[in-house]
TORPA-4810 file (N, C-alpha, C, O; in nm, 3 decimals):
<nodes>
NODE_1_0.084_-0.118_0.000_0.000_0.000_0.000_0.088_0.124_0.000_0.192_0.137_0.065_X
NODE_2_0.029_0.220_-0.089_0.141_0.370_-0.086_0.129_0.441_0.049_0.015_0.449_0.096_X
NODE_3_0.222_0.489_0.111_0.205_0.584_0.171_0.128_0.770_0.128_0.129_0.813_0.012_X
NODE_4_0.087_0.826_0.210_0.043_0.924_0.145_0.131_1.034_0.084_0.110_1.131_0.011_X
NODE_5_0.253_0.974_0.153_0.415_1.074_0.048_0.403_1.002_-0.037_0.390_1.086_-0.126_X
NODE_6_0.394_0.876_-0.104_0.388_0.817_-0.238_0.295_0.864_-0.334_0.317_0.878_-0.454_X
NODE_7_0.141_0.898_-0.247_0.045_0.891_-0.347_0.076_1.060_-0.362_0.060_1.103_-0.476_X
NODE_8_0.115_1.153_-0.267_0.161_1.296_-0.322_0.297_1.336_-0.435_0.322_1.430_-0.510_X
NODE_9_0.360_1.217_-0.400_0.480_1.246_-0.497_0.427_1.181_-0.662_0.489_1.199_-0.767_X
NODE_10_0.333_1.124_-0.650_0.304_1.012_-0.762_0.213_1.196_-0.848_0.250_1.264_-0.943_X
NODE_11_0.099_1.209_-0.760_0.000_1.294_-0.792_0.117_1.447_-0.870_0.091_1.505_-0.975_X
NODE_12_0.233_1.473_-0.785_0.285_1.577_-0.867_0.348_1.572_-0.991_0.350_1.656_-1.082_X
NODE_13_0.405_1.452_-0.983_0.466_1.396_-1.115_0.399_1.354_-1.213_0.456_1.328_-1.320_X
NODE_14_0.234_1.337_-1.191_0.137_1.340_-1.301_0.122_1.461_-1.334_0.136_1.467_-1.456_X
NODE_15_0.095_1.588_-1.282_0.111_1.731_-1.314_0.199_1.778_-1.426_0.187_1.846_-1.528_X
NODE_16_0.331_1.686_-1.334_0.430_1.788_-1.404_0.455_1.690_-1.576_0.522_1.737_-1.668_X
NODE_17_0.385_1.552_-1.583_0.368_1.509_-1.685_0.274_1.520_-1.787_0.285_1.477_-1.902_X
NODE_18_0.159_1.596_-1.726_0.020_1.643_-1.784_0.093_1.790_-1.876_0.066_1.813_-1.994_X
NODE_19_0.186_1.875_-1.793_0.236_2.027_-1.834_0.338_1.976_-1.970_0.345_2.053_-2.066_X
NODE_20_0.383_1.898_-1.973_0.533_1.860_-2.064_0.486_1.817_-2.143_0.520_1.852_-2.256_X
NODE_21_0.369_1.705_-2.121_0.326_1.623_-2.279_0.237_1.743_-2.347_0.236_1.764_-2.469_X
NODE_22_0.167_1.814_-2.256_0.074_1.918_-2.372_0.178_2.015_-2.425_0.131_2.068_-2.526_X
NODE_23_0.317_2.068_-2.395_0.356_2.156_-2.435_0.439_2.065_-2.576_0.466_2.121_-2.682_X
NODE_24_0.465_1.945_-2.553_0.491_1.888_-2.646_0.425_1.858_-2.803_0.453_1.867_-2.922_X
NODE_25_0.297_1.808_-2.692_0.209_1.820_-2.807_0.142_1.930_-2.896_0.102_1.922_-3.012_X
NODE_26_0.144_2.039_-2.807_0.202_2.200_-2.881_0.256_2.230_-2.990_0.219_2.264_-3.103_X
NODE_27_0.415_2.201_-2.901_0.522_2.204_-3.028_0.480_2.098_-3.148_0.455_2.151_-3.256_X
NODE_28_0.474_2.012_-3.144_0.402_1.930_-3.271_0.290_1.981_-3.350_0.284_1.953_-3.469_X
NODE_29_0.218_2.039_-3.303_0.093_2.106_-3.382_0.157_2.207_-3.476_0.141_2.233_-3.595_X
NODE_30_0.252_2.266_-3.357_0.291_2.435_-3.430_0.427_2.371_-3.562_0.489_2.444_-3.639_X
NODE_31_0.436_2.266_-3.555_0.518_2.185_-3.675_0.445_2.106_-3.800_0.493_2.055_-3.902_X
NODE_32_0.320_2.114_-3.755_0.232_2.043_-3.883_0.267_1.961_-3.879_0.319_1.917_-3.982_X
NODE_33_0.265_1.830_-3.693_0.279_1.718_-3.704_0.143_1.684_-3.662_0.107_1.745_-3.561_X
NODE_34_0.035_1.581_-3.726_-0.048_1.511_-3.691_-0.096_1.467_-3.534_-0.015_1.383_-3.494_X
NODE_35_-0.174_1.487_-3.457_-0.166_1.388_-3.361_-0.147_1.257_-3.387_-0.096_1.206_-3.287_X
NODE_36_-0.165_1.165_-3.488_-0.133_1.064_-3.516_-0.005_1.029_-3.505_0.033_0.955_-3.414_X
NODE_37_0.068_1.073_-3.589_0.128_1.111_-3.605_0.256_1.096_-3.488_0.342_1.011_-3.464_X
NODE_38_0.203_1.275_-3.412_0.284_1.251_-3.243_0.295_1.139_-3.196_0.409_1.093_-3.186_X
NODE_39_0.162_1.046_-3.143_0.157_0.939_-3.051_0.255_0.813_-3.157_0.349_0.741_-3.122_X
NODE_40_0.190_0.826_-3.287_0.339_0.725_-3.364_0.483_0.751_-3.255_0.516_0.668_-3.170_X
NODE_41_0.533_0.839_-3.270_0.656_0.876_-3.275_0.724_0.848_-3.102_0.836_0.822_-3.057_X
NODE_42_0.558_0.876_-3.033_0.625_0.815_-2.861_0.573_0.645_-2.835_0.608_0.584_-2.734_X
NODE_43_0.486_0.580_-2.942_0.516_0.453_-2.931_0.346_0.418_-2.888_0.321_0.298_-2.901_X
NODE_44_0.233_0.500_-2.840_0.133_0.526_-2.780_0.048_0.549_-2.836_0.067_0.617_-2.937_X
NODE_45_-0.053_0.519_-2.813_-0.230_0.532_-2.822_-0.286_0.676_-2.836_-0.203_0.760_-2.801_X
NODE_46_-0.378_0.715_-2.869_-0.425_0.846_-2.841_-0.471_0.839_-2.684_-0.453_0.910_-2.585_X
NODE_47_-0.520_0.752_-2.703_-0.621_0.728_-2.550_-0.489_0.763_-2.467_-0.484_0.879_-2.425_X
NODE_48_-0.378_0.675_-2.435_-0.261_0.716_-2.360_-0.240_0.849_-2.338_-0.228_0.890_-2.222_X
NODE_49_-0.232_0.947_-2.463_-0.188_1.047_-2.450_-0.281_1.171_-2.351_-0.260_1.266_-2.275_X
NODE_50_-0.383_1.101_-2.406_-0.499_1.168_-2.342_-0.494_1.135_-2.150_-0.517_1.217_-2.061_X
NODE_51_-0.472_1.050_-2.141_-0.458_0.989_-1.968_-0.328_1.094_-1.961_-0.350_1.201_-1.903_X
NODE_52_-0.223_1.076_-2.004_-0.081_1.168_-1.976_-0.082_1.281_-1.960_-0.036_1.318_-1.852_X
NODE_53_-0.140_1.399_-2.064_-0.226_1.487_-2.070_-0.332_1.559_-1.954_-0.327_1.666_-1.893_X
NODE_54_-0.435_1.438_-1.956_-0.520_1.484_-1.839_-0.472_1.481_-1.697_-0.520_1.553_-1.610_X
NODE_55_-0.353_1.374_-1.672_-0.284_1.361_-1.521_-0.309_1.232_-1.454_-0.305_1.214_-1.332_X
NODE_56_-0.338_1.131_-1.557_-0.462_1.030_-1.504_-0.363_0.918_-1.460_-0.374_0.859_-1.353_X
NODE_57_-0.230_0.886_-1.586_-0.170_0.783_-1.522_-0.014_0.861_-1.589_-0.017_0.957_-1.666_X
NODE_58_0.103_0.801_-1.543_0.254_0.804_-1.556_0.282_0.712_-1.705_0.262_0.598_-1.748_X
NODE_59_0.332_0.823_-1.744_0.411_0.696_-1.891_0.496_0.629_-1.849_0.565_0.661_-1.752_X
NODE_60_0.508_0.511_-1.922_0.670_0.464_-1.874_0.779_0.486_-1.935_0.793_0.534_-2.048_X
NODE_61_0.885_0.441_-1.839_1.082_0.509_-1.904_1.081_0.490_-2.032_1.167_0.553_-2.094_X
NODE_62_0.994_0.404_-2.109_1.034_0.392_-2.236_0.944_0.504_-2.358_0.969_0.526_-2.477_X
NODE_63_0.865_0.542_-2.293_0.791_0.675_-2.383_0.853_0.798_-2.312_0.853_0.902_-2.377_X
NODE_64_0.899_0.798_-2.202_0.942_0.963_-2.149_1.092_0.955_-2.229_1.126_1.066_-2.270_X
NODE_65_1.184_0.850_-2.257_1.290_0.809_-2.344_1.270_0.875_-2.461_1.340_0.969_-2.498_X
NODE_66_1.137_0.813_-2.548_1.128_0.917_-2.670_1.096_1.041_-2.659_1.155_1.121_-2.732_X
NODE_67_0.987_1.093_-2.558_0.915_1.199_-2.574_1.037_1.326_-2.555_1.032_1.440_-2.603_X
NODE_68_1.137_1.270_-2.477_1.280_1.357_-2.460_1.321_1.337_-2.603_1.302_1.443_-2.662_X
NODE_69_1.362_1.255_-2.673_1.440_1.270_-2.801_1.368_1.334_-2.901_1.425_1.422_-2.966_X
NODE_70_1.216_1.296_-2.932_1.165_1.354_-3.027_1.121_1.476_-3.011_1.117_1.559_-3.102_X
NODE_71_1.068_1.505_-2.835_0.975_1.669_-2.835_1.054_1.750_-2.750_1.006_1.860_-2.722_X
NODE_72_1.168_1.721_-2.700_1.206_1.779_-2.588_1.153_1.762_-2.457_1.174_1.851_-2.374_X
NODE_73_1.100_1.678_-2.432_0.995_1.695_-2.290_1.107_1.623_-2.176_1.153_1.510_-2.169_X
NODE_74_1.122_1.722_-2.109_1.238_1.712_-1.958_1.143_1.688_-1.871_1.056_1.766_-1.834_X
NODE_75_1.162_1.571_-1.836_1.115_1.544_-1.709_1.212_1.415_-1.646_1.234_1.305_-1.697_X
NODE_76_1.276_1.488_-1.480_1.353_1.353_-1.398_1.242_1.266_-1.315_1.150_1.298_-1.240_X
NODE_77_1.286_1.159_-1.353_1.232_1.058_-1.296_1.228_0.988_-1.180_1.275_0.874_-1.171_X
NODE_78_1.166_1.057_-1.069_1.231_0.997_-0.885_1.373_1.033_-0.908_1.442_1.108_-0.978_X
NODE_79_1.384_0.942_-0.817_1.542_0.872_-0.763_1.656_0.846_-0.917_1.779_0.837_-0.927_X
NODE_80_1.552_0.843_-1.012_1.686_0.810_-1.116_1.682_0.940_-1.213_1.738_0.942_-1.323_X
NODE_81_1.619_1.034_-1.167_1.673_1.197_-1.226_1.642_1.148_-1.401_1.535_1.120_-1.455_X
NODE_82_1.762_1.152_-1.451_1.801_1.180_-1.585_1.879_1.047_-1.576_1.974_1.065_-1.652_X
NODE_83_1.887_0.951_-1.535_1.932_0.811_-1.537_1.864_0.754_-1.656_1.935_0.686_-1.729_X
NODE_84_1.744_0.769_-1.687_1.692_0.666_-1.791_1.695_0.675_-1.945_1.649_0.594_-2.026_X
NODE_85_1.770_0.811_-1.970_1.820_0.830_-2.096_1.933_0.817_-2.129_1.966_0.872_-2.234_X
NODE_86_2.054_0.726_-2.038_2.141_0.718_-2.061_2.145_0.638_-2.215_2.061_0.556_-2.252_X
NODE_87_2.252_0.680_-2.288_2.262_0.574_-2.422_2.244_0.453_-2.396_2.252_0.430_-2.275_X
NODE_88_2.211_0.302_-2.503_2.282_0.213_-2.500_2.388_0.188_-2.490_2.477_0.273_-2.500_X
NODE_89_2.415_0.029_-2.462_2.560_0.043_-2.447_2.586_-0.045_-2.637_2.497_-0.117_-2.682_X
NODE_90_2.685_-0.024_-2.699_2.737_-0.088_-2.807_2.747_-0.253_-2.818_2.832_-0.323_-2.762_X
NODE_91_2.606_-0.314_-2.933_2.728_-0.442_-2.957_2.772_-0.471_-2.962_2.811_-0.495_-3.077_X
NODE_92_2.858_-0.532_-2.827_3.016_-0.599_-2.891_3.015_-0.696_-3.000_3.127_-0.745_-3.017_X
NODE_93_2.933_-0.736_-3.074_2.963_-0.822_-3.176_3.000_-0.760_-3.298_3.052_-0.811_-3.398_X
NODE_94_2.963_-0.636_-3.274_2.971_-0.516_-3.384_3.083_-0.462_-3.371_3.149_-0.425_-3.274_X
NODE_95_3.104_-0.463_-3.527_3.259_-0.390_-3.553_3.237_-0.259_-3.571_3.120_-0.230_-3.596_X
NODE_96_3.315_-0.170_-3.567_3.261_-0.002_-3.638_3.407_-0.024_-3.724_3.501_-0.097_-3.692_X
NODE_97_3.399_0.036_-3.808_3.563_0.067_-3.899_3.493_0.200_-4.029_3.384_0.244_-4.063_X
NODE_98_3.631_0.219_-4.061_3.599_0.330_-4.110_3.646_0.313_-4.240_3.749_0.245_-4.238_X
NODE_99_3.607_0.352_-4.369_3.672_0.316_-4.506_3.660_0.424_-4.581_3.625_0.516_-4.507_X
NODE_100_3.676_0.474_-4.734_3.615_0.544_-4.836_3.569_0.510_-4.903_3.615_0.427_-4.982_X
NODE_101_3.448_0.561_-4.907_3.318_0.496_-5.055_3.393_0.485_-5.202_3.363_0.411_-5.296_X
NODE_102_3.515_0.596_-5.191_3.560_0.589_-5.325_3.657_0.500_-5.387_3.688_0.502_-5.506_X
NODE_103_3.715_0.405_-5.278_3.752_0.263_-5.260_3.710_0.144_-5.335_3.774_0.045_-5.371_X
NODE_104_3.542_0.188_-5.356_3.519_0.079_-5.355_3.439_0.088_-5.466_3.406_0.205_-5.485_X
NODE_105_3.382_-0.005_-5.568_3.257_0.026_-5.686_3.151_-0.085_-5.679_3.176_-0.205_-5.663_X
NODE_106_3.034_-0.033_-5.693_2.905_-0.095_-5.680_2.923_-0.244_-5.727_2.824_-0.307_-5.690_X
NODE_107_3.004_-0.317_-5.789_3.045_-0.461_-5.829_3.085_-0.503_-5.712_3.072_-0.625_-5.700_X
NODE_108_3.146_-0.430_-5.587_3.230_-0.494_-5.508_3.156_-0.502_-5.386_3.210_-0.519_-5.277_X
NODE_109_3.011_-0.487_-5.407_2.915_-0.437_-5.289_2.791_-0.582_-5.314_2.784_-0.605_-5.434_X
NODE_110_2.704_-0.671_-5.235_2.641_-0.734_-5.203_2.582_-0.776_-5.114_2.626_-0.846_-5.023_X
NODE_111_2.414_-0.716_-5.137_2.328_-0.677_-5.022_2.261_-0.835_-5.000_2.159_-0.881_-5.052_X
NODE_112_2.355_-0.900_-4.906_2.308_-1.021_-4.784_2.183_-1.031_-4.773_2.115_-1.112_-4.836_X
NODE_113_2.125_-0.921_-4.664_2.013_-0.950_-4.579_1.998_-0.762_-4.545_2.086_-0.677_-4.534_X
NODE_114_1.824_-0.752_-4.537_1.769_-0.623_-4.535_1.628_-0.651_-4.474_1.523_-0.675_-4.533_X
NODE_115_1.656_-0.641_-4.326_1.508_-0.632_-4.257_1.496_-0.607_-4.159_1.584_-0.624_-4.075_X
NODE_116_1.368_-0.552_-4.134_1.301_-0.470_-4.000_1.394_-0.561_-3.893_1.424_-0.681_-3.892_X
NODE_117_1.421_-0.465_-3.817_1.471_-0.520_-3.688_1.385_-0.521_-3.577_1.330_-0.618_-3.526_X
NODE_118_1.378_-0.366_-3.536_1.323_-0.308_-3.417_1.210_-0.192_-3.471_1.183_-0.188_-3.591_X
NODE_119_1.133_-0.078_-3.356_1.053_-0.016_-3.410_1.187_0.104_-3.462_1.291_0.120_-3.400_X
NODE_120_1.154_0.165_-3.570_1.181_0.272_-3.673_1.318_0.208_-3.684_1.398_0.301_-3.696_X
NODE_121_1.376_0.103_-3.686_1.520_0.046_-3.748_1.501_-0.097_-3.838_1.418_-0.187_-3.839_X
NODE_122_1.629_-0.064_-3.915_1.641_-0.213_-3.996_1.754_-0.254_-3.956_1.829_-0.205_-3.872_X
NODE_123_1.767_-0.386_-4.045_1.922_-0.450_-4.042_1.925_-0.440_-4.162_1.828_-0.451_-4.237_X
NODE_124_2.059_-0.413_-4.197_2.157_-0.435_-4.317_2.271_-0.474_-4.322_2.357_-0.395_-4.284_X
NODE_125_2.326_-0.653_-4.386_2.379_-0.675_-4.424_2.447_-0.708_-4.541_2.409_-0.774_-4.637_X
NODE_126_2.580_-0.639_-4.513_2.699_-0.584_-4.636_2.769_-0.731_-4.676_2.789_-0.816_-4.589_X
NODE_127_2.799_-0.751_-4.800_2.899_-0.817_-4.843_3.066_-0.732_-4.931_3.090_-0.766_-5.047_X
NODE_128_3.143_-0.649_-4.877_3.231_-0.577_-4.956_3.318_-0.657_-4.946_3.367_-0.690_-4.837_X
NODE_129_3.368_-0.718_-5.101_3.465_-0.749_-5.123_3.614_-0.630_-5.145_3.612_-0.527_-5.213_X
NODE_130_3.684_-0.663_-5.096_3.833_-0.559_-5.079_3.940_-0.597_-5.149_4.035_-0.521_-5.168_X
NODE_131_3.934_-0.716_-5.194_4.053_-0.797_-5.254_4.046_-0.701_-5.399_4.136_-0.628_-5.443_X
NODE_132_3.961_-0.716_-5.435_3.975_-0.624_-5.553_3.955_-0.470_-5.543_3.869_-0.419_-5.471_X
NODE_133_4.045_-0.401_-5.624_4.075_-0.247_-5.589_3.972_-0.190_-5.670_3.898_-0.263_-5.736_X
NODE_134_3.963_-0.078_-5.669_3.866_0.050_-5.759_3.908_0.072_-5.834_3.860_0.157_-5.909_X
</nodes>
């Protein structure tokens, strides 16, 4: 059961999430972005937005994650502040390297594999052969 410091700290942080998503959703209007649109882009329902909005319930780390990248909307989270936007961390299975496109010619290039991964990402896998020069 919450204490009544829980259910007051819970109740302000719906406020201050009701003030951020409408100014967000603001800025999106005043951009000729859709409400559709908006809620695409934080992962959410209209209905959601509308509860967020009105003060009704808390988004979770993973829409206040976008709603920071896509609208600007600052808001710390309890105890973990600005903790929940830390980056990922890097696949280590993943190489990064660096080359010149002009290295190389469209013969020496072979597209593997090309598909949805995650939401708004793909995979793409490269075949560049190097043995042969430009």
């Amino acid at each position: 059961m919450k204490s009544p410091e829980d259910k007051a700290l819970n109740e302000a942080f719906k406020k201050r999430v009701a003030i951020e998503f409408a100014a967000a959703r603001d800025r999106a209007r005043a951009k000729n972005v859709s409400v559709e649109d908006f809620v695409t882009s934080l992962g959410v329902t209209r209905a959601a937005l509308c509860k967020y909005v009105n003060g009704k319930t808390i988004p979770s780390l993973r829409v206040l994650r976008r709603a920071r990248h896509y609208w600007g909307v600052d808001l710390s989270y309890g105890e973990l502040g600005d903790a929940y936007i830390k980056p990922r961390k890097k696949n280590s299975r993943q190489l990064e390297f660096q080359f010149s496109t002009s290295d190389i010619t469209k013969d020496q290039i072979e597209i593997r594999k090309f598909s949805p991964k995650s939401d708004g990402s793909v995979e793409l896998l490269l075949r560049i052969d190097f043995s042969r020069s430009a």
